[in-house]
N, C-alpha and C positions, 0 to 999 in steps of 0.2 A: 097291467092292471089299472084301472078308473081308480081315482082317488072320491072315495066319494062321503069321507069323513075327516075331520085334520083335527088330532087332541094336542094340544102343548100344553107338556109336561115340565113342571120343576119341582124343586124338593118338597114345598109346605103350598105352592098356589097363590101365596099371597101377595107378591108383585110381577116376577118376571111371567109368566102366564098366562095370566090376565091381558094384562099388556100387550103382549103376541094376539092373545084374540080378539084385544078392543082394534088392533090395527089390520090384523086379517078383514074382521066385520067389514071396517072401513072402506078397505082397498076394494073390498069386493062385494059391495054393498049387500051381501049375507044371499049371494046369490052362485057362488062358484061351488062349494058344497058343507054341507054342516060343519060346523068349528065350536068349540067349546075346551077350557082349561082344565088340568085337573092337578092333584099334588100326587108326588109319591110318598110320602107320610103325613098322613093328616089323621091326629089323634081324635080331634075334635074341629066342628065347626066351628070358622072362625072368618072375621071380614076380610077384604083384602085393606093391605096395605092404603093409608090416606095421602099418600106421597102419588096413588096410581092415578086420581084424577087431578090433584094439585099440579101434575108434571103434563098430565093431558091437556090441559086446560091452558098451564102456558102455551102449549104448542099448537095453540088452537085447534085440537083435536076433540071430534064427538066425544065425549065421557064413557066411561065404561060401565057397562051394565050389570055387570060380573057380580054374584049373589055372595054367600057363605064359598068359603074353602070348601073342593069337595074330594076326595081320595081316588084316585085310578083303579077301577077292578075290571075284574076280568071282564065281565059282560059289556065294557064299556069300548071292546075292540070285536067291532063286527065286521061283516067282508068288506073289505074297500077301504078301512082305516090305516090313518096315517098318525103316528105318530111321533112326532117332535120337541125333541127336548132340547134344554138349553148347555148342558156341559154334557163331554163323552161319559163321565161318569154317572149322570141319572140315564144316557142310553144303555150304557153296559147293566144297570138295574133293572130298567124296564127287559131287556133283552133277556136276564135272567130270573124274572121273576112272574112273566106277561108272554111274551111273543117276542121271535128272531128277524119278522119280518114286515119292512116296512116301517123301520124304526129308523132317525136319525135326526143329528143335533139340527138347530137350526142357521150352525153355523155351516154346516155339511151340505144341507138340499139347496141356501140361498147360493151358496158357491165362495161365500166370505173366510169359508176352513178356520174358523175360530170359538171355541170356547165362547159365550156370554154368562158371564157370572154373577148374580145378584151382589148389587153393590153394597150391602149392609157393611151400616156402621164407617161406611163414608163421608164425606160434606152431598151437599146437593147437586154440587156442576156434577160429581163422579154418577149421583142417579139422572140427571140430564143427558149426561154423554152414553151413559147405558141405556137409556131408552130410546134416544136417537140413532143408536145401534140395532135394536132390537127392530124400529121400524124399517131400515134399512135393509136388513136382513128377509123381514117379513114380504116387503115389496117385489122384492127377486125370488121370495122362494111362492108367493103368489104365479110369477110370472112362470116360476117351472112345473107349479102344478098345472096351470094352464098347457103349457106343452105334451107336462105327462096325460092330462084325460084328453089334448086334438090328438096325438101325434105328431104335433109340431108347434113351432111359439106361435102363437095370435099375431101378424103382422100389423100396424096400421098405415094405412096408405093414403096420399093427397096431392094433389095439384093445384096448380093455376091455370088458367084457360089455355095458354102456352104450351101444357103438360097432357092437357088431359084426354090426348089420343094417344100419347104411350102408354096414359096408365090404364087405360081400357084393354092396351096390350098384355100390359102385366096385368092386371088382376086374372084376365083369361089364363095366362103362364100359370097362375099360383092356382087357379082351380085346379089345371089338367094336373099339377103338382099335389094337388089336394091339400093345403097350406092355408089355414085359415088367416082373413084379414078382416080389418073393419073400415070402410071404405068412408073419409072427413068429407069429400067433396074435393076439387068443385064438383058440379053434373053438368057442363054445358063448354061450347066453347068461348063463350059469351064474356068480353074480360071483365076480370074481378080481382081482387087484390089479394098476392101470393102469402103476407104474412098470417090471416084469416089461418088458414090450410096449412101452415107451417107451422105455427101455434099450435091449433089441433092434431096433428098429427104426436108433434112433442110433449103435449100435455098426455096422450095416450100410452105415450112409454113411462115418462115420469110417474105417470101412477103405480105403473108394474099391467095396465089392465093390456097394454099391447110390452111383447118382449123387445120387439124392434119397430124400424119404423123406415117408408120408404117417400121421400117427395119429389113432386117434378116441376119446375117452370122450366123456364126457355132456357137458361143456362145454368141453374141449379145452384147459382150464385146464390141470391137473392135467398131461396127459402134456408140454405145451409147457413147463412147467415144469421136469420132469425131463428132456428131450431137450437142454435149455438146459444142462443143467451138464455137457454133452462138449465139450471144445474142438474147434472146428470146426462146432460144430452150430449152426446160424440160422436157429431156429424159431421161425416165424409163426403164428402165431393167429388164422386170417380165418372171416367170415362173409359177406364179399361180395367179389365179382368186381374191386373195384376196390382192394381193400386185397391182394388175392393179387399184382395185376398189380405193385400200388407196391413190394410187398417183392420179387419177384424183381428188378424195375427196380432199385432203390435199396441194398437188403440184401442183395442175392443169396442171398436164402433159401433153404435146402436139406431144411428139411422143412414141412410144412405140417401144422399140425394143425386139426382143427374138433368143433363137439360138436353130437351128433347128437342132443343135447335142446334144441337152439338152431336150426341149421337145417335146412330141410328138403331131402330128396334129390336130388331137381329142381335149384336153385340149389347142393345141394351137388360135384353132378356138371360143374357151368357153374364153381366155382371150383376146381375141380381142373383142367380144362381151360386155365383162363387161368394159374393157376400152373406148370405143363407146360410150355405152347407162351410163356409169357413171356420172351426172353431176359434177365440180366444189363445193365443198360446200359453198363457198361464207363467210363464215367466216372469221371473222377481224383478230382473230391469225394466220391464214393462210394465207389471205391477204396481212399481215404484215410480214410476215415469205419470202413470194416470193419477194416481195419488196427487201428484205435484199439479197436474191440471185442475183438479177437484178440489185444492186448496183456498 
């Protein structure tokens, strides 16, 4: 099914909600598909919360537009809606009170498997560290809705002039694949400077707007290097099939890079395919491991 509505739900509307939709808007410059907050008990209308843009605004985030508190009804779930709530227990409510389908926490669709619980009645770091959650969460579950309406994640792809007859090779690869990408550049063999194209490339997963991210110079050093210093980015450097599979298994690596003075098409198109189709293992050592890197 196309997702072609996203409601995020929590009990009253008045902070965590909101929140989720000022950073959906964001990520996805109100272009991926309709987003709007709603409460599941809302007596009366009422403003949100003034902690939402006070906490936006440290974080140098667009403001929230978010009008009056407005209640979840029925009419408000039409074909293609997605709805997202923040604890299993307002999903189990929506679930029994709405619809069984296409419901789930936002800890569930981001891949985070956690509860987000409005932090009332905390100090401020506790609604810092909770909205910095929620955006994090928001980012990766951008990134899956993206997957759910291609059938696959948005790749972004780049080079340097040294690269940029393999990647002419891969993006062909990803069409016959049917894999959508968004191609940074370069367009030429013409040299130019690899960090340009490794920037953008890693700025495109960082947002959530590409899920992964592929780059190429002459030895793959050079851009893995520079993709390496965005938080978030966990760039691999393979030149065989079995070191792509281990970093997505182990690292859950998100971009891949290789040099196309190293190897050659054939086997380079065989490790983009295993890094693609490799899930995550999802294991707690591992889990706990990338933790320690993101620290």
């Amino acid at each position: 099914m196309v997702i072609k509505k996203v409601i995020f739900a929590c009990m009253n509307d008045v902070f965590l909600s909101p929140i989720a939709e000022t950073f959906y808007r964001n990520v996805t410059n109100s272009e991926l598909t309709e987003v709007s907050s709603r409460g599941l008990v809302v007596l009366f209308p009422e403003p949100i919360s003034p902690k939402v843009n006070l906490i936006l605004s440290n974080m140098g985030e667009e403001l929230c537009k978010h009008g009056n508190t407005t209640p979840l009804i029925a009419d408000d779930i039409t074909e293609g809606t997605c709805i997202i709530t923040m604890t299993l227990s307002e999903k189990i409510r929506v679930m029994e009170e709405f619809t069984k389908e296409n419901v789930y926490t936002l800890g569930e669709i981001s891949g985070l498997n956690i509860d987000i619980a409005d932090p009332y009645g905390k100090d401020d770091s506790a609604y810092t560290e909770c909205v910095e959650l929620v955006k994090k969460a928001v980012i990766k579950t951008v990134a899956k809705i993206r997957a759910i309406n291609g059938g696959k994640g948005m790749i972004a792809i780049g080079c340097d002039h040294g690269g940029y007859l393999l990647k002419q090779e891969i993006m062909e690869h990803l069409d016959a694949r049917e894999v959508a990408y968004v191609d940074v550049g370069c367009n030429s063999e013409e040299s130019c400077d690899y960090p340009i194209f490794a920037k953008a490339v890693a700025e495109k997963v960082v947002s959530g707007e590409c899920e992964k991210g592929i780059i190429i110079c002459g030895t793959g050093i050079g851009v893995s290097i520079t993709a390496n210093k965005f938080k978030g980015i966990r760039a691999a450097l393979c030149h065989d099939t079995f070191s792509a599979e281990a970093t997505r298994l182990h690292n859950d690596a998100n971009v891949l890079t290789m040099g196309a003075r190293v190897v050659g098409a054939g086997l380079a198109l065989k490790i983009v395919d295993t890094f693609l189709d490799t899930p995550f293992s999802e294991e707690e050592r591992h889990i706990r491991r990338i933790s320690m890197i993101e620290e």
